[in-house]
Each structure stands twice: as structure tokens, then as C-alpha cells.
C-alpha positions in Angstrom: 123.6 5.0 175.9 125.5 8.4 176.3 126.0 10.8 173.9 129.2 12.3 173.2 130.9 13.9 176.0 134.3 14.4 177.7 134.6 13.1 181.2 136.4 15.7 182.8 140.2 14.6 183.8 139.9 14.3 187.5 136.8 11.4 187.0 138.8 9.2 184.1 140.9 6.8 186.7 143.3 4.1 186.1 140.6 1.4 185.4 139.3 3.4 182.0 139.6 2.9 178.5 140.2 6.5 177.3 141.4 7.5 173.7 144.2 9.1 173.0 144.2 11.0 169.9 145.8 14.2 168.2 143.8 17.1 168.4 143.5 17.6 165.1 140.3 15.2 164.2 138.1 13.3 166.3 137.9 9.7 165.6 134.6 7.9 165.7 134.1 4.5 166.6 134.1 2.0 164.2 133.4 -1.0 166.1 133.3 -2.4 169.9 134.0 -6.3 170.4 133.3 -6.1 174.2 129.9 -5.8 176.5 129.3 -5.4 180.1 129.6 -8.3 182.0 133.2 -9.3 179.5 136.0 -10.3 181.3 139.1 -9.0 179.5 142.6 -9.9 179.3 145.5 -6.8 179.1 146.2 -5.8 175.5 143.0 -7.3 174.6 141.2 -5.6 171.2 138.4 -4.0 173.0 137.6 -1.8 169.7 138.2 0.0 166.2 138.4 3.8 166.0 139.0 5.6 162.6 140.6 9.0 162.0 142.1 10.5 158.9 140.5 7.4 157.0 143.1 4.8 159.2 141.4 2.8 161.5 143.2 2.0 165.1 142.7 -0.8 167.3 142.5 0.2 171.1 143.4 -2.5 173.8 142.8 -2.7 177.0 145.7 -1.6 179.3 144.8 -4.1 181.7 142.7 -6.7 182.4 139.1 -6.4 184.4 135.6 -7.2 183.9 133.9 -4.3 181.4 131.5 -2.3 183.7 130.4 0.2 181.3 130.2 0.7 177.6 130.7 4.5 177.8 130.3 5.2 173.4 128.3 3.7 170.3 129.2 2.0 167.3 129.6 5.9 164.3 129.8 8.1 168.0 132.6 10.6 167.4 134.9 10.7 170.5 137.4 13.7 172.0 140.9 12.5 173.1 140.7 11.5 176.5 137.0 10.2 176.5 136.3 7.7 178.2 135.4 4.1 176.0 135.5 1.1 178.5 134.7 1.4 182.1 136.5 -1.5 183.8 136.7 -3.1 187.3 138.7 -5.7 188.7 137.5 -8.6 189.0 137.9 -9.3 192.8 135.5 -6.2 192.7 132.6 -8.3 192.3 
């Protein structure tokens, strides 16, 4: 598992999960519903994240097979991090 880092803005590509967040507090993850290996659908839940005591949903923007878990279940996260690395699925 990784601890918690930014991945700089020229690595994050269009087949990411990234957070995108108001500077002003970090969120931490709450829970992830997804493991490598998941095959996902667009706009499905892929995880909770709480800030400011409200907890978010994110979705995946599209839909792939989950390559990477990039956080942990209580991991703060930065806005932009990366959460899900995905691939298509004809990239198998």
C-alpha cells in the first residue's frame, strides 16, 4: 500500500480516479467498494471520502477494469491524488 502522496499532474492520465477537493481540508477515505481485478461500469460508486464531517461518494468517470488501489481505508488524500488506477478492458 502507498502512503499518502500527490502524483504529480503530468503522471495522473484520463484513466485515473483523482479527487477533487477544495483546498481548504483534506478528505480521508472513508471506504473503497472496489479491488484490483473489478470491472467497473461509468458512474459506478468506487468510494466514500469525508471532509468537513460530510461524506462524498466518488464514481468512476468511466468504465475499465481497476488496476491499482492507489489509497487506504482513514488515508487522508490531497486534491488531485490519484484513488483508482484504471485500464480498459481490451487492455488485457
Amino acid at each position: 500500500a502507498l502512503v499518502s502522496s500527490t502524483v504529480p499532474a503530468e503522471f495522473v492520465t484520463s484513466r485515473d480516479v483523482a479527487v477533487i477537493t477544495p483546498v481548504c481540508e483534506s478528505p480521508a477515505v472513508v471506504s473503497l467498494t472496489v479491488s484490483p481485478g473489478d470491472v467497473l461500469q461509468e458512474g459506478q460508486a468506487v468510494g466514500i471520502l469525508e471532509a468537513m464531517k460530510m461524506q462524498n461518494e466518488v464514481s468512476a468517470p468511466h468504465g475499465g477494469v481497476v488496476a491499482e488501489v492507489m489509497v487506504e481505508t482513514g488515508q487522508a488524500v490531497d486534491s488531485g491524488q490519484v484513488l483508482i488506477r484504471l485500464e480498459s478492458a481490451s487492455d488485457e
